[in-house]
C-alpha positions as CSV (number, residue, x, y, z in Angstrom):
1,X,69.7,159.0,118.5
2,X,68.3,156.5,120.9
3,X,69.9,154.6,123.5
4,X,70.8,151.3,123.8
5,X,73.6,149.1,125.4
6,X,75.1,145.8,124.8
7,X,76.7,143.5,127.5
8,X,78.4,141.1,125.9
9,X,81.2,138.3,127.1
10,X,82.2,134.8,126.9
11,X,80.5,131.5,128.4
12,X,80.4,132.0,132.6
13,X,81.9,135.3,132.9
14,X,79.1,136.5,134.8
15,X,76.6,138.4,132.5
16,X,73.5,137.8,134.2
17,X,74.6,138.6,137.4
18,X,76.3,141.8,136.4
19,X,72.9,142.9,133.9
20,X,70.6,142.1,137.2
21,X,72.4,144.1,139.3
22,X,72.6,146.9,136.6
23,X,69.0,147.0,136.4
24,X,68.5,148.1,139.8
25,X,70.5,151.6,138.9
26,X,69.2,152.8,134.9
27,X,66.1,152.0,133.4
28,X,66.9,148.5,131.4
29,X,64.8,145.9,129.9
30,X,66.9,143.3,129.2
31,X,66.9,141.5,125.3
32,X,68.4,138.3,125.6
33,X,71.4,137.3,122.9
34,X,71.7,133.9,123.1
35,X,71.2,131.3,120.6
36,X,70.0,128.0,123.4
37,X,68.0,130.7,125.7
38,X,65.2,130.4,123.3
39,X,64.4,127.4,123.4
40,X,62.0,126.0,126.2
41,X,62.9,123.2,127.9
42,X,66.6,123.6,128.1
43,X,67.0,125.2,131.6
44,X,69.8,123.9,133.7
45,X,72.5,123.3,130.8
46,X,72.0,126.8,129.2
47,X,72.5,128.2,132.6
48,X,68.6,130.0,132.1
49,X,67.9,132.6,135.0
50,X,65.6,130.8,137.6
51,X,62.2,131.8,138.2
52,X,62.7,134.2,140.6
53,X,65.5,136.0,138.9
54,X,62.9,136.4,135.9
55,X,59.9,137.3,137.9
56,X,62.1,140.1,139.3
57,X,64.4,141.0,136.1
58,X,62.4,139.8,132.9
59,X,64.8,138.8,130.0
60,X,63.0,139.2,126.5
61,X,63.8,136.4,124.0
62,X,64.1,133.8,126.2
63,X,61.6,130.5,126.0
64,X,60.4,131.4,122.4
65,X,60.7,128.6,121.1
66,X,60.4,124.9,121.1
67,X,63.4,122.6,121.1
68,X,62.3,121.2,118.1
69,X,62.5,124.8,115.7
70,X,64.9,126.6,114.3
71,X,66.1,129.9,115.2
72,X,68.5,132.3,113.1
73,X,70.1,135.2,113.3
74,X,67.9,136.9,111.2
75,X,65.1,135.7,113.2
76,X,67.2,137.4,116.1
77,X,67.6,140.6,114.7
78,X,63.7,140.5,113.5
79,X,62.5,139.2,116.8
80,X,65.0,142.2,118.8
81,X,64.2,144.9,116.9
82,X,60.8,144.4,117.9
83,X,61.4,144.3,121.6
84,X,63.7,147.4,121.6
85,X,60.8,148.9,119.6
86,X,58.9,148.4,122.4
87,X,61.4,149.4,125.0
88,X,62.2,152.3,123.5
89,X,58.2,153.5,123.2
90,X,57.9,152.7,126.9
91,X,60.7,155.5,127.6
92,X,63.2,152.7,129.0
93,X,66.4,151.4,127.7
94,X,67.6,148.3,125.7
95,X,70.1,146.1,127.5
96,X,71.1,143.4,125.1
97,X,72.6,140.7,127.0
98,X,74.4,137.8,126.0
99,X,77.4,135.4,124.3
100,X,75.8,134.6,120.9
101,X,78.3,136.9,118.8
102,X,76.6,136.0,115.5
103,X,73.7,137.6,116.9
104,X,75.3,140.8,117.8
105,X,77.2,140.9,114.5
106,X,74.0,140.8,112.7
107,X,72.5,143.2,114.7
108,X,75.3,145.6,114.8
109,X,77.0,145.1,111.3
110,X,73.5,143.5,109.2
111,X,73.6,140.3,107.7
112,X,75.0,139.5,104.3
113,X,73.3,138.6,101.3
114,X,74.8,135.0,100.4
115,X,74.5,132.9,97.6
116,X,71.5,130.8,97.2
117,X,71.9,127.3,98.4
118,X,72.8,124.7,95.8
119,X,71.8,121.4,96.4
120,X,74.4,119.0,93.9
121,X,77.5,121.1,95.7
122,X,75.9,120.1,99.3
123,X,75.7,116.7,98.3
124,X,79.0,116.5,97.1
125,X,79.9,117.8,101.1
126,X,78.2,115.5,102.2
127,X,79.8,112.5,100.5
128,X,83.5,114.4,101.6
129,X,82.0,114.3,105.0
130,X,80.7,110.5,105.6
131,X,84.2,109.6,104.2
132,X,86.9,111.9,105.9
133,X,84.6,113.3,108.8
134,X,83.4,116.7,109.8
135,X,86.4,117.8,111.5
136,X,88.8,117.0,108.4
137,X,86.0,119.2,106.2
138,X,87.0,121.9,108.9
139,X,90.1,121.4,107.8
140,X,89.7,122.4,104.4
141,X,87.7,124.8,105.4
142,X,90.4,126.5,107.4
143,X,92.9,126.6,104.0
144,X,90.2,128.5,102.2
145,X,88.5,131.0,105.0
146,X,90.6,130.8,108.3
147,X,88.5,133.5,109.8
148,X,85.5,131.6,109.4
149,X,87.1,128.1,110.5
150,X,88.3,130.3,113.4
151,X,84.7,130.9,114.6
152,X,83.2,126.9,114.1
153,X,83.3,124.2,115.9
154,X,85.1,121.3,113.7
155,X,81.9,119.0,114.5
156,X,79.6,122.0,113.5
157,X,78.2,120.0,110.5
158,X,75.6,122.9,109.7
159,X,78.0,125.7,109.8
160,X,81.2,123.8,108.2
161,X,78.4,122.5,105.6
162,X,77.1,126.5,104.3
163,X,80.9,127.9,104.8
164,X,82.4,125.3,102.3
165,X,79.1,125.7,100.2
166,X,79.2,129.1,99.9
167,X,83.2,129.1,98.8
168,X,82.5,127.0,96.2
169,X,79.8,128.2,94.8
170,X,80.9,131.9,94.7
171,X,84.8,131.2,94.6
172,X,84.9,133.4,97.6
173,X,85.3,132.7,101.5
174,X,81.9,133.0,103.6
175,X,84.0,135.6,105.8
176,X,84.1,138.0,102.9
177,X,80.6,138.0,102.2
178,X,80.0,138.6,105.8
179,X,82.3,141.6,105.7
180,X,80.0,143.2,103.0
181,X,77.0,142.8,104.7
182,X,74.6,145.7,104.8
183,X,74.3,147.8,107.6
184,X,71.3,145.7,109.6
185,X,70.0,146.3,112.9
186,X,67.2,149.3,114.4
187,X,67.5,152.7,113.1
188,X,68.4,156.0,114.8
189,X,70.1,154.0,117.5
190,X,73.4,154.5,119.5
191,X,74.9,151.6,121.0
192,X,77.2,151.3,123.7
193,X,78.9,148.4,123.9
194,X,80.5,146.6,127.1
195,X,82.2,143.3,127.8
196,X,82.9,141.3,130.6
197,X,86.2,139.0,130.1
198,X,88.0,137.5,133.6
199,X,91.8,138.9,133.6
200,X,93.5,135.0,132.7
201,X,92.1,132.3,130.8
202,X,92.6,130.2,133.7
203,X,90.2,131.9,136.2
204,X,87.8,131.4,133.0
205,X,88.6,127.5,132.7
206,X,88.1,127.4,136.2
207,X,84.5,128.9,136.6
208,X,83.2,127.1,133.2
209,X,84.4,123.8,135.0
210,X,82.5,124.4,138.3
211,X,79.4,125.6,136.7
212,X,79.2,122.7,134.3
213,X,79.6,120.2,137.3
214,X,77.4,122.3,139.1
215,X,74.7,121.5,136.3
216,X,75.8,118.0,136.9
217,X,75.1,118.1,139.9
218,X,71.7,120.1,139.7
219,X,70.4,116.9,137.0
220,X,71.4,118.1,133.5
221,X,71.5,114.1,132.7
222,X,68.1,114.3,133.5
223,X,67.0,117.3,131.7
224,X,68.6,116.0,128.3
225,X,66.5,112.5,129.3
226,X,63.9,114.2,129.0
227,X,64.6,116.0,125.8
228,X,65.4,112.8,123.9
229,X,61.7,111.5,124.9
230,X,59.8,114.5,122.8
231,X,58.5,113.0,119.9
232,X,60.1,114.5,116.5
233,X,63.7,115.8,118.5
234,X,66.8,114.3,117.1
235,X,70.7,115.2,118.6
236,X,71.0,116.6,114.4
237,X,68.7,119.9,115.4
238,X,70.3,123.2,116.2
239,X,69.2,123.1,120.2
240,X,70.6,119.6,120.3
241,X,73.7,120.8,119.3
242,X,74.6,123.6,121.9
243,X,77.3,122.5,124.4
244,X,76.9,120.1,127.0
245,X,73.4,118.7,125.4
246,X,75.2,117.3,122.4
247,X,77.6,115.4,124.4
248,X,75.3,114.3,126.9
249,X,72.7,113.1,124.3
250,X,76.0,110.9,122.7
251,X,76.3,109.1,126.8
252,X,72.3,108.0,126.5
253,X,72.9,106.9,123.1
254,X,76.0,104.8,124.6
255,X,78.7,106.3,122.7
256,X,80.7,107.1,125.6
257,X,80.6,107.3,129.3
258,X,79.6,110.0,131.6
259,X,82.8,110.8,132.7
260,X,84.1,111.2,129.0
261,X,80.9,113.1,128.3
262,X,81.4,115.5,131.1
263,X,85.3,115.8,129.9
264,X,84.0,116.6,126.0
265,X,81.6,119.4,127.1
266,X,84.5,121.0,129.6
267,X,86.6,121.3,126.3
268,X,83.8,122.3,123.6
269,X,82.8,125.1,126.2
270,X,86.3,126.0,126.7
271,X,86.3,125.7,122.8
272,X,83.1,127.8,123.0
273,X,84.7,130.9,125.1
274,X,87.9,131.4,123.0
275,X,86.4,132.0,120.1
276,X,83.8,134.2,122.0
277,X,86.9,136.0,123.2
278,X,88.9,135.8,119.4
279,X,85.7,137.6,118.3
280,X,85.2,140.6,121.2
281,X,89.0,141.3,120.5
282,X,88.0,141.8,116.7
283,X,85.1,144.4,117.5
284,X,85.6,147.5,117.7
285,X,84.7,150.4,120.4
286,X,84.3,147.6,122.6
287,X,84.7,148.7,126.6
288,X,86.0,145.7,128.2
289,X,85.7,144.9,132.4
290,X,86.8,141.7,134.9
291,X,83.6,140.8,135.9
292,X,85.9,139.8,139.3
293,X,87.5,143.0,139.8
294,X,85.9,145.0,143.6
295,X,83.6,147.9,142.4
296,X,82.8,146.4,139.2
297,X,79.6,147.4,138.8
298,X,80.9,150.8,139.7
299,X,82.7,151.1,137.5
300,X,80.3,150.1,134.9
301,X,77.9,152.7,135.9
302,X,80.5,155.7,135.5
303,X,80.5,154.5,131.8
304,X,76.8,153.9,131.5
305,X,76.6,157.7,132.9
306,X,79.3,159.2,130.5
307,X,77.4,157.5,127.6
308,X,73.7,158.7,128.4
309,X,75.7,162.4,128.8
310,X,76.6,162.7,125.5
């Protein structure tokens, strides 16, 4: 079977810099797995390798899409299985890189077959919602599938929405269906898979919190400034709502100050990277490193060896 390796890990752990420096030692092209690297535009606050670090390492999937469009996971696993396609007829190696972990469940585990949409039981959300608030729907959400409330954000309107849709419409939790999906992905292909996770919680908080005022610093205001002026962009759209460009988006529309903007994105990415973490601790065959522990990349490379042996 056919190669290919994942490098997965939460927010600011350090994945680019570790898949960079791995490409200098085994033949990789990297696939990014990341659900706001696809859209153009949205540089600074996704933390989007510069110019030179793509000229040098290219990343697949990233700028593929315009800020405006959609992008799902089945588009993912559609859009990868072509690159690694490619990858694999050019005799190199797949690297898939990222912290989207719906897109590696998809591609690893397939995507389920859920019921069809149905517009009167939406509605009806709806209404709940505009009276009691999105976070209160997450709490009903969490009394009827706890393992999906577990993985969304309690202002994820879009995701709380289709969860409580699809629980009463099929009497079942979305997190059930999800467990029977069908085996989806590339065929005839072995994965290793690898994660970086910093040894406390703590050393996490504290390099999410300089990197986001780093992007302060480096004019993330003015990159969301610009996004509000395209025509057609709205803070409802999916690459409006990714960390840091949500709450950024509420300052300019004077909901809140900049200082409690820049609090609100600290805690929805710290938000962000425990349930990245809750979800690498649920996968299995997973080979987990400190991206801060001396000879790192070392040791990274004894495993990439042992797996390429076998």
């Amino acid at each position: 079977m056919r190669p290919a390796v994942c490098l997965m890990g939460p927010t600011a752990s350090g994945k680019t810099e570790v898949a960079v420096s791995l490409c200098k030692r085994f033949p990789f092209d990297i696939i990014s797995v990341d659900s706001a690297l696809v859209y153009r535009g949205m540089d600074i606050g996704t933390a989007k390798p510069d110019a030179e670090t793509l000229a040098r390492t290219p990343h697949r999937l990233i700028d593929i899409r315009e800020p405006e469009d959609s992008y799902s996971a089945g588009d993912f696993v559609r859009d990868a299985g072509g690159e690694m396609e490619s990858i694999f007829a050019a005799g190199r190696v797949p690297l898939l890189v990222g912290g989207t972990m719906m897109y590696f469940r998809a591609l690893l585990h397939g995507i389920a077959e859920l019921p069809s949409a149905e517009p009167e039981i939406r509605a009806a959300i709806d209404a709940e919602a505009e009276k009691m608030g999105w976070p209160a729907m997450h709490g009903q959400l969490r009394k009827v599938d706890p393992e999906a409330a577990a993985r969304i954000e309690p202002n994820d309107r879009q995701r709380i929405q289709r969860a409580l849709e699809v629980h009463r419409t099929s009497g079942r939790p979305l997190s059930e269906w999800q467990d029977e999906a069908d085996q989806g992905g590339v065929p005839d292909v072995r994965y290793l898979k690898l994660a970086l996770q910093p040894a406390t919680r703590e050393i996490l908080h504290a390099r999410i919190e300089d990197r986001l005022n780093l992007m302060l610093n480096n004019e993330f205001l003015e990159e969301v400034k610009k996004l509000r002026e395209r025509q057609g962009l709205t803070a409802d759209h999916p690459s409006m709502r990714s960390v840091g460009y949500r709450q950024l988006w509420e300052h300019l529309d004077g909901q809140t100050s900049l200082e409690r903007a820049r609090d609100k994105a600290l805690y929805a990415t710290r938000q962000l990277a425990k349930r990245q973490i809750t979800w690498l601790r649920s996968e299995r065959g997973l080979k987990s490193f400190d991206p801060l522990e001396p000879g790192v990349i070392d040791a990274i490379s004894r495993c990439l060896v042992k797996f390429f042996d076998a």
